[in-house]
C-alpha positions in Angstrom: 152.5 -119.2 4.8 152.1 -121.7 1.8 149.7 -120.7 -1.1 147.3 -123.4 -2.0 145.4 -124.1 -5.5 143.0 -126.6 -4.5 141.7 -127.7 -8.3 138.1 -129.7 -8.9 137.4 -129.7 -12.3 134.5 -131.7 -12.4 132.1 -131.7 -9.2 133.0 -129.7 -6.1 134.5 -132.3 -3.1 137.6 -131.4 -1.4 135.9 -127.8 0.2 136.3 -129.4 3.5 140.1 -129.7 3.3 140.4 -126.4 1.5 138.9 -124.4 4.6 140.9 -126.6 7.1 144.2 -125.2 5.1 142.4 -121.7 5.0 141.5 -122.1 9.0 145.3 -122.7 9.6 146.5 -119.4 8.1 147.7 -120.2 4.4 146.3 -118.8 1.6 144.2 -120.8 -0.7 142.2 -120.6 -4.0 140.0 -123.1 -5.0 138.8 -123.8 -8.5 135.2 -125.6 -9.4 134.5 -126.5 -12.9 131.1 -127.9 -12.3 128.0 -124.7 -12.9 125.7 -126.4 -10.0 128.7 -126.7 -7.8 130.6 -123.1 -7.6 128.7 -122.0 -5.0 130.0 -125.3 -2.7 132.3 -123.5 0.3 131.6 -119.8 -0.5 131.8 -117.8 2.5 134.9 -120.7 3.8 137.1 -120.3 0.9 138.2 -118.2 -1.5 137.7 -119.2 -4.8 139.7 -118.1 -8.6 137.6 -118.5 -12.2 140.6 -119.2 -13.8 142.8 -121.7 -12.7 145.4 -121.9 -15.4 146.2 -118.4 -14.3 147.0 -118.8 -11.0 149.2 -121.9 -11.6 152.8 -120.0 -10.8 150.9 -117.8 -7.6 150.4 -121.7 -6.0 153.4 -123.1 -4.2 150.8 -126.1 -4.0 148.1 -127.9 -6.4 145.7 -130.4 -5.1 143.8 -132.3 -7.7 140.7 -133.1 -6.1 139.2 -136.1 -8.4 140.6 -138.0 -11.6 137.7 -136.6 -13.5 137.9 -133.3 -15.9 134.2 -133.6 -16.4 132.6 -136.2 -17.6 136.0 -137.2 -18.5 139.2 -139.2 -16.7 142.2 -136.8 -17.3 143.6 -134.8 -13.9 146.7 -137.8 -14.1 147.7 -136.0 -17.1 147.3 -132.9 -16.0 149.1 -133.2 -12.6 152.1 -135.0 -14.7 152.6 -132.0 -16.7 152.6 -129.5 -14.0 155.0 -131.5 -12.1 157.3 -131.7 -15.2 157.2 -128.3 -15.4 158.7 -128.0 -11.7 155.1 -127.6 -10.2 154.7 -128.9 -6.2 151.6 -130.9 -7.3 149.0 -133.7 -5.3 147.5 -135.8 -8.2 148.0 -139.0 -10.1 149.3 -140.0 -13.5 147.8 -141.2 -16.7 148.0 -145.1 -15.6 146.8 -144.5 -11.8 143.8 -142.8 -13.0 143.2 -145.8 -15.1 143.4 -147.6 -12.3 139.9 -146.7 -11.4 138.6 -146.4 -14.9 139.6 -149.7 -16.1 139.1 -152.4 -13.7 140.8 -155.1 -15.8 143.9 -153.0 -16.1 144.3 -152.9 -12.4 143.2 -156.3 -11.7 146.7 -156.7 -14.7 148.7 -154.1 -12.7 147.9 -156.1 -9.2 148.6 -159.4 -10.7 151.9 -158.6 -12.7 153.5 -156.9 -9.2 152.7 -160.2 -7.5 149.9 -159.4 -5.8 146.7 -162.6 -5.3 143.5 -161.6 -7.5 140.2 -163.3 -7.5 139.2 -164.6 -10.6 137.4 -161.9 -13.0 136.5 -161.7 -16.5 135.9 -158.4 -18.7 132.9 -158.5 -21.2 131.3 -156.0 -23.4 128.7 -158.3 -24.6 126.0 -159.4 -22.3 125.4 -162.4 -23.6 129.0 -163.8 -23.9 129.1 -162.6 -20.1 125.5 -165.2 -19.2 127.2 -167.9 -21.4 130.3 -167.8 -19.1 128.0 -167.4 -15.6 126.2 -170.3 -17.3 128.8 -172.4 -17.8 131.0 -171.3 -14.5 128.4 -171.0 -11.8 129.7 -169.2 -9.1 128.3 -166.0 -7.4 129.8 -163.1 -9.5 129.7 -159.7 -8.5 128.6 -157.2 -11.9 131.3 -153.9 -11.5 130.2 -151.2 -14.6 133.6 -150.1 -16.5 133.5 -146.5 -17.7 131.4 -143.7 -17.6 128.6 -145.5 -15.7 130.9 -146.9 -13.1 130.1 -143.9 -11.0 126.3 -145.3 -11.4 127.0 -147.2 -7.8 123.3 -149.2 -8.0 124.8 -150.7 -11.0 127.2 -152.7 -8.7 125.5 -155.9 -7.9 126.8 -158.7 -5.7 125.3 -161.5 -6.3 124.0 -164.6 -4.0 123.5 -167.4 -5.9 125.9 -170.2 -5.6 124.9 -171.1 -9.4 124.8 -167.3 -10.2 121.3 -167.7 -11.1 120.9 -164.1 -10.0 124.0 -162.6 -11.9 122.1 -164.0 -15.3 119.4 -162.3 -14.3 120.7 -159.1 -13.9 122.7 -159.1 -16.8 119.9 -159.6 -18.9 117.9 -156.6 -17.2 121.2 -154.5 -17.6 120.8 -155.5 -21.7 117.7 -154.1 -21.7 118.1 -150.8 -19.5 121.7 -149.9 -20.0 122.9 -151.4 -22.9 123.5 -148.4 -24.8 125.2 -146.6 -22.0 127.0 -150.1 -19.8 130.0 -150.2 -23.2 131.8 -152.7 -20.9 131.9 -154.5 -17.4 133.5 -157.1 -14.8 132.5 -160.0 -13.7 134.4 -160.4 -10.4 134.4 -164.0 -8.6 132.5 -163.3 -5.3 134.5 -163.9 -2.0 133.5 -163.8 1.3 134.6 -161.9 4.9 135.8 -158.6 6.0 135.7 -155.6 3.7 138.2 -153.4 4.1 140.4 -150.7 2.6 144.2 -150.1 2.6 144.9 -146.4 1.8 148.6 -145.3 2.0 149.6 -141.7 0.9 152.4 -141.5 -1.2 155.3 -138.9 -2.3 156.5 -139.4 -5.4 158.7 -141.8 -4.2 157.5 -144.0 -1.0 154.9 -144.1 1.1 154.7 -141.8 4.4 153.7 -143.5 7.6 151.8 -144.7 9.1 149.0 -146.5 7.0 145.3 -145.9 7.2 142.8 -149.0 7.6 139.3 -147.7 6.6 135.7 -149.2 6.1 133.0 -148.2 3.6 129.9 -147.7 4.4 128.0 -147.3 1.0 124.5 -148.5 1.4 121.9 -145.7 2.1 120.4 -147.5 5.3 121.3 -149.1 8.4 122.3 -152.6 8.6 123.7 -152.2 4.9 120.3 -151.9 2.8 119.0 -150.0 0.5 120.6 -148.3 -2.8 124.2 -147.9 -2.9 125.8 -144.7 -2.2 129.2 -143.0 -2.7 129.7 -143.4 0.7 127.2 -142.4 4.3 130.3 -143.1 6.3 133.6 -144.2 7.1 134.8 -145.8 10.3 139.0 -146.4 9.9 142.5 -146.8 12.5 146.3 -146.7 11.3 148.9 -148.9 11.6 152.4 -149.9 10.1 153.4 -151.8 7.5 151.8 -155.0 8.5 150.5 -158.2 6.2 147.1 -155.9 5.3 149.7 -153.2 4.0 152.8 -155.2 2.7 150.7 -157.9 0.6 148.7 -155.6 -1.1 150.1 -151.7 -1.5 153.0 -152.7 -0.4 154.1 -154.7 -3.6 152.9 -151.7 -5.5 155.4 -149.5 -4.0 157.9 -149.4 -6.8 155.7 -148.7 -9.7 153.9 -146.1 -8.3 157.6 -144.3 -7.9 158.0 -144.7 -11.3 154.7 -143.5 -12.4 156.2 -140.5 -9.8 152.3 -141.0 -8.1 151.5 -137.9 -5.6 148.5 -138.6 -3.1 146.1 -140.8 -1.1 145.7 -144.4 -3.0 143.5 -146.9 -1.4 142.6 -150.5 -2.3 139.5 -151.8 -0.9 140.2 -155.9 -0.4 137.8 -158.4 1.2 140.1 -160.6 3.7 139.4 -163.7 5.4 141.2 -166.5 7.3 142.1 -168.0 3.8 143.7 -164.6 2.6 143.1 -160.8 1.2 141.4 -160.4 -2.0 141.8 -156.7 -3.8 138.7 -155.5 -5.3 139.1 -152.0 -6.5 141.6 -149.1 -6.6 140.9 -145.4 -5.6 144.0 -144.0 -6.9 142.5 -140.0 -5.3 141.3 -139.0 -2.2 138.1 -140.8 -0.9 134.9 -138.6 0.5 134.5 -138.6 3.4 137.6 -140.7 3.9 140.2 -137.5 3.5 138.2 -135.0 5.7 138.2 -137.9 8.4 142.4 -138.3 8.0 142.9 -135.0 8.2 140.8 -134.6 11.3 142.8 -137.5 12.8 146.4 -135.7 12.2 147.5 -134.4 14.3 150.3 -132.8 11.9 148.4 -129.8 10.6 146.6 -130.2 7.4 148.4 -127.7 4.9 151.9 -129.3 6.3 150.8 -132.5 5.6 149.8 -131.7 1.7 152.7 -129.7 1.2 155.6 -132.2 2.7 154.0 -134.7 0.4 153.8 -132.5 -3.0 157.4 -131.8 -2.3 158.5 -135.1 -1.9 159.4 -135.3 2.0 160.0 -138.4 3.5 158.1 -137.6 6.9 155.8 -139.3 9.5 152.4 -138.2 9.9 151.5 -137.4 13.7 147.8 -139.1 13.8 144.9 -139.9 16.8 146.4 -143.7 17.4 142.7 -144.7 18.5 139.5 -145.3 16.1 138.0 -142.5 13.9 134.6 -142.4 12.6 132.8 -140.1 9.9 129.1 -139.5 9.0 127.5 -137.7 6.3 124.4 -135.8 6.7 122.0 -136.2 3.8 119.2 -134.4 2.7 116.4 -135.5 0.0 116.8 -136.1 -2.4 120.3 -137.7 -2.3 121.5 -140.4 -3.3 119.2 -139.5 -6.2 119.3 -136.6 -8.6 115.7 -134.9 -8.7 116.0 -131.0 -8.8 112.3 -130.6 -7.5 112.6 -132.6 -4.5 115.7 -131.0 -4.0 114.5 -127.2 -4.4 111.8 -128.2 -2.5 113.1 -130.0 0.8 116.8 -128.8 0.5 118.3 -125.9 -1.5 119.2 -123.2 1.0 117.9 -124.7 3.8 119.6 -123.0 6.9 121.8 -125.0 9.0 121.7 -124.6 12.4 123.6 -125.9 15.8 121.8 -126.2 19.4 124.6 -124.2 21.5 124.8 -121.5 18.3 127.7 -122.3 16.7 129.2 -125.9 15.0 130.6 -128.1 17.7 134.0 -129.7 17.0 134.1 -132.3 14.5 131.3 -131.1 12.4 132.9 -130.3 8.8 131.1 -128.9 5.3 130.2 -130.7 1.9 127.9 -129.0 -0.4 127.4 -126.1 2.3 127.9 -122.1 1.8 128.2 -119.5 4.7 126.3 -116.7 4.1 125.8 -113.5 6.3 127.1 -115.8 9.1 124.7 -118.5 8.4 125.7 -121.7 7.3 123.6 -122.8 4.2 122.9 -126.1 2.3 124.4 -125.3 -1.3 125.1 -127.2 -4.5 122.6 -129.8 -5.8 123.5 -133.1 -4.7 121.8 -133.3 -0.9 125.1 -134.0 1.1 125.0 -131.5 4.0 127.7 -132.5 6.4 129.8 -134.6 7.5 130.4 -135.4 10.8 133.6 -136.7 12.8 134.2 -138.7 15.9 137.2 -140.4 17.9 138.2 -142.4 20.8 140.2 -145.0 22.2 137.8 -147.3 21.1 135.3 -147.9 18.3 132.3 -147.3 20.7 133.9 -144.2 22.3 134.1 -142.6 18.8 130.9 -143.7 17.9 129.4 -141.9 20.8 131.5 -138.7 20.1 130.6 -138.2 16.6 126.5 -139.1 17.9 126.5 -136.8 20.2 127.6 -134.1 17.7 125.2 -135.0 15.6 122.3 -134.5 17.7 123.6 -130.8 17.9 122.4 -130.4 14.3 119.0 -129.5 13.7 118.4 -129.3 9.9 114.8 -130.3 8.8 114.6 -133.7 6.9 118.4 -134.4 7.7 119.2 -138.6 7.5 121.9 -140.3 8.2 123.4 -144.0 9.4 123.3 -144.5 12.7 125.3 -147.8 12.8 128.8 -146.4 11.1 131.2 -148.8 13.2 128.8 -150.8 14.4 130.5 -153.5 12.3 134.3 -153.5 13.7 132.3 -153.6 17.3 129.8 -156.6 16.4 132.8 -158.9 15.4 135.0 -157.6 12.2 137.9 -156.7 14.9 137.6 -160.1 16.4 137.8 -161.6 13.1 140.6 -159.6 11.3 142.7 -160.0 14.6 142.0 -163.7 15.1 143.5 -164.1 11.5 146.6 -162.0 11.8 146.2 -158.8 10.3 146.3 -156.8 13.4 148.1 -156.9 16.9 145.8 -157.7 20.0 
């Protein structure tokens, strides 16, 4: 038996992989900084108020996030505990910029010899619609900073003379100019989106590499507001071109920054090439409760083998996986009325009695039994599926789904559909996987 200190010290996110350790026998303590979130997994795991204290009990520390509040900072954290001697999963100072600064990764990409599409960094608005205006080019608008994790604020734009990139930036002056300190304009490309995500000890990456593919808009067929993510569909593979032109040139300075954990870099690709677009140097939600559900090594192996530095393979499903959350109002928005209204407590309940397989908890609580809706932000569940194709594990996780019966649940009902309509054809027609 290992003993786990699973750490969020901002909102509450990695519950799921906390009772998956807990499930498997370990012990495990789990930390929540957040007020609105403590409540997030109790009943599934067993939780500690002070975290500092219980530092030499854990053979294990998992950092959940980057963020200590409303500020970046678990990098530093997890670099001192692991100078100390500390078995810890969590980044460094520098990978957590990775996310935080987008212009300092699109540096560290570019000076480890890895292809970048043309961006610029502005913190003026109006120098950024001078340089639209005299480059026209579709531009996508990426928020640095605090309001980065405002995902609306993304914007892609459409128009071939970025007609519609001036625009918003000059409705961004107006409505977030005292909060947006800083963004990117990235040139737009066009193909496949998808994410490399390779786990890393200290020292190398373990094998094999996940493949995944965000799902962020609200509503099917990719409309609506953006979201953190509704759902993830994903495979794993070697070390192919997707892996070794991207991550794979990364390899050595993320052993010297001694990096511990999940790092993923979401690229568009096309027949031309594969264009990184963002780093997230954590785990992603969903993405790490649909791994684990896909390994076949058991979960609290798996995190302790790479906090100790093992050089191991991970045992995984070798078919597709998919992942679904199950939202309640008022998510993706914060509104505590709608939310005490349509959502807070709301019982969860399953057709045959009890959770079928696959069926995993976000901002839920057990209580007396019964599994509950906790926390604030709306996200129930989160639903798994796999198969030895994309439209087998599309109808496994479904037909979990319809086991749930929570009133005013949503959800996307087309996670996968996108590999299936013709991303596979396309990303195997231009090399990046085997037939």
């Amino acid at each position: 038996m290992t003993q786990f200190l699973f750490l969020s010290l901002d909102a509450a996110l990695i519950g799921d992989v906390a009772k998956q350790v807990t499930d498997e026998g370990h012990a495990v303590k789990q930390y929540i900084e957040a007020e609105t979130d403590r409540e997030i997994g109790d009943g599934f795991v067993e939780k500690t108020d002070d975290w500092e204290a219980d530092i030499e009990w854990a053979d294990v520390i998992v950092f959940d996030d980057i963020w200590v509040g409303s500020n970046v900072g678990t990098g530093a954290l997890a670099q001192e505990l692991r100078a100390d001697g500390h078995a810890v999963v969590g980044g460094t100072p520098n990978t957590d910029r990775l996310e935080e600064d987008r212009g300092y990764a699109m540096d560290i990409l570019e000076s480890n010899g890895v292809s970048v599409l043309e961006h610029q960094v502005f913190t003026d608005f109006d120098d950024a619609i001078e340089y639209v205006q005299a480059n026209p080019a579709p531009y996508v608008i990426k928020p640095l900073g605090e309001v980065q994790n405002v995902k609306r604020l993304v914007y892609v734009g459409r128009e071939n003379d970025g007609g519609d990139v001036v625009d918003v930036l000059r409705a961004y002056k107006k409505a977030w100019g005292h909060r947006m300190k800083g963004f990117q304009l990235q040139r737009r490309a066009t193909g496949v989106e998808i994410a490399v995500c390779g786990f890393f000890n200290g020292t190398t990456f373990v094998e094999p590499i996940n493949f995944n593919f965000e799902h962020k808009k609200l509503f099917p067929g990719n409309i609506g507001p953006s979201t953190g993510e509704m759902g993830t569909a994903m495979l794993w593979g070697g070390r192919n071109r997707l892996f070794q032109e991207t991550l794979g040139k990364l390899e050595a300075w993320l052993a010297a920054e001694g990096y511990v954990g999940s790092i993923d870099l979401n690229c568009i690709v096309n027949k031309d090439g594969i264009y990184p677009l963002e780093f997230t140097p954590r785990f992603g939600y969903p993405t790490i409760v649909l791994q684990t559900a896909a390994m076949n090594t058991p979960t609290g192996e798996f995190f302790d083998r790479l906090a100790h530095g093992e050089e191991f393979t991970i045992d995984v499903h070798t078919g597709y996986q998919i992942a679904v959350r199950i939202c309640l109002p008022p998510f993706p928005f914060n509104d505590d009325a709608t939310f005490a209204e349509n959502s807070q407590n709301a019982a969860i309940v399953f057709e045959n009695g009890s959770p079928p397989a696959g069926i995993h908890i976000e901002d839920t609580k057990r209580v007396d039994g019964q599994w509950r809706v906790a926390g604030e932000s709306g996200i129930a569940l989160i639903a798994t599926g796999m198969g030895e194709t994309m439209q087998a594990a599309q109808a496994e996780v479904y037909d979990r789904i319809d086991e749930i019966l929570i009133p005013n649940l949503y959800y996307r009902d087309d996670i996968g559909e996108r590999w299936v309509t013709g991303e596979g054809d396309k990303l195997q027609a231009w090399g990046y996987f085997g037939a």
